[in-house]
C-alpha positions as CSV (number, residue, x, y, z in Angstrom):
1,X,-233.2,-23.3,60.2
2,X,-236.0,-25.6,59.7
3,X,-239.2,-26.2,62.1
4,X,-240.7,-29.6,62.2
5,X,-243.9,-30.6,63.6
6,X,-246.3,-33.6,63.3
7,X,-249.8,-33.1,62.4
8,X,-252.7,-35.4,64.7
9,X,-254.4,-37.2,62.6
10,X,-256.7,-40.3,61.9
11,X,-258.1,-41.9,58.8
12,X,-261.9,-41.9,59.1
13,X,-262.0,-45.7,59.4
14,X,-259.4,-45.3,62.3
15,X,-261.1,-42.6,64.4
16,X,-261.3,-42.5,68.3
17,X,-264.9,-43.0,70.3
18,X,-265.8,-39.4,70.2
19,X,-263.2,-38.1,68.2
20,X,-264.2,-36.0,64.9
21,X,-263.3,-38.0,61.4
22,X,-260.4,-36.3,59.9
23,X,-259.7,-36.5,56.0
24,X,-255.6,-37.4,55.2
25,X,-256.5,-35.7,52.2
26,X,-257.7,-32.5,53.3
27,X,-254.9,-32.4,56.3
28,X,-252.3,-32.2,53.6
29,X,-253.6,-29.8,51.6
30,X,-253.8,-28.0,54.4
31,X,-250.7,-28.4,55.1
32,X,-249.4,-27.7,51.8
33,X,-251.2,-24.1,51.5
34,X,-249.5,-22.8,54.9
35,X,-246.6,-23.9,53.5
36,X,-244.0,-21.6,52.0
37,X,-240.7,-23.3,51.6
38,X,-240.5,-27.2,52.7
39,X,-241.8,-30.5,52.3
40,X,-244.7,-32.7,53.6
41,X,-243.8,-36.3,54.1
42,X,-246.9,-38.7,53.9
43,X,-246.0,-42.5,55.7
44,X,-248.0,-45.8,54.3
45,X,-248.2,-49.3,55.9
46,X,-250.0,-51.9,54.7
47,X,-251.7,-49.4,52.5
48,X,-253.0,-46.9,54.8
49,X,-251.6,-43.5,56.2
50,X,-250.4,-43.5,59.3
51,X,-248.1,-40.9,59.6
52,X,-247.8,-37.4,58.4
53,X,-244.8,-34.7,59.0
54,X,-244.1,-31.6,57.5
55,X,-240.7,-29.6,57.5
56,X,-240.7,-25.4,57.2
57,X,-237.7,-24.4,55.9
58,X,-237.0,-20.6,56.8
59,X,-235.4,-18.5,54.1
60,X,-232.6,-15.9,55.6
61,X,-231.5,-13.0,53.6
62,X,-228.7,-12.7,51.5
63,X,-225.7,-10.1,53.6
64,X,-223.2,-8.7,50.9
65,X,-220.1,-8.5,53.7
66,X,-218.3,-12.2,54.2
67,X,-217.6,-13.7,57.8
């Protein structure tokens, strides 16, 4: 099983009227530190993030018995 979510983000040069700056930076590492098994996929165009996805894999037990 894997859960995937997207992470809302801007660049500080791209945020909102009234929104807070956000680091791309520090998002992923966030990211990455909650993370046990998975990845974190960062998207570029024309140089700049725009995009950022992270997949949680979830590890199941080992069962001795076969199906």
């Amino acid at each position: 099983m894997s859960e995937h979510t997207e992470t809302p983000w801007r660049q500080p040069s791209q945020a909102a009227p009234g929104q807070p700056e956000i680091d791309w930076i520090e998002v992923v590492r966030a990211q990455a530190r909650s993370l046990r098994f998975g990845s974190i996929h960062v998207t570029v165009h024309d140089g700049r993030v725009v995009h950022i996805e992270r997949i949680e894999k979830l590890r199941l037990p080992q069962t001795l018995s076969s199906h």
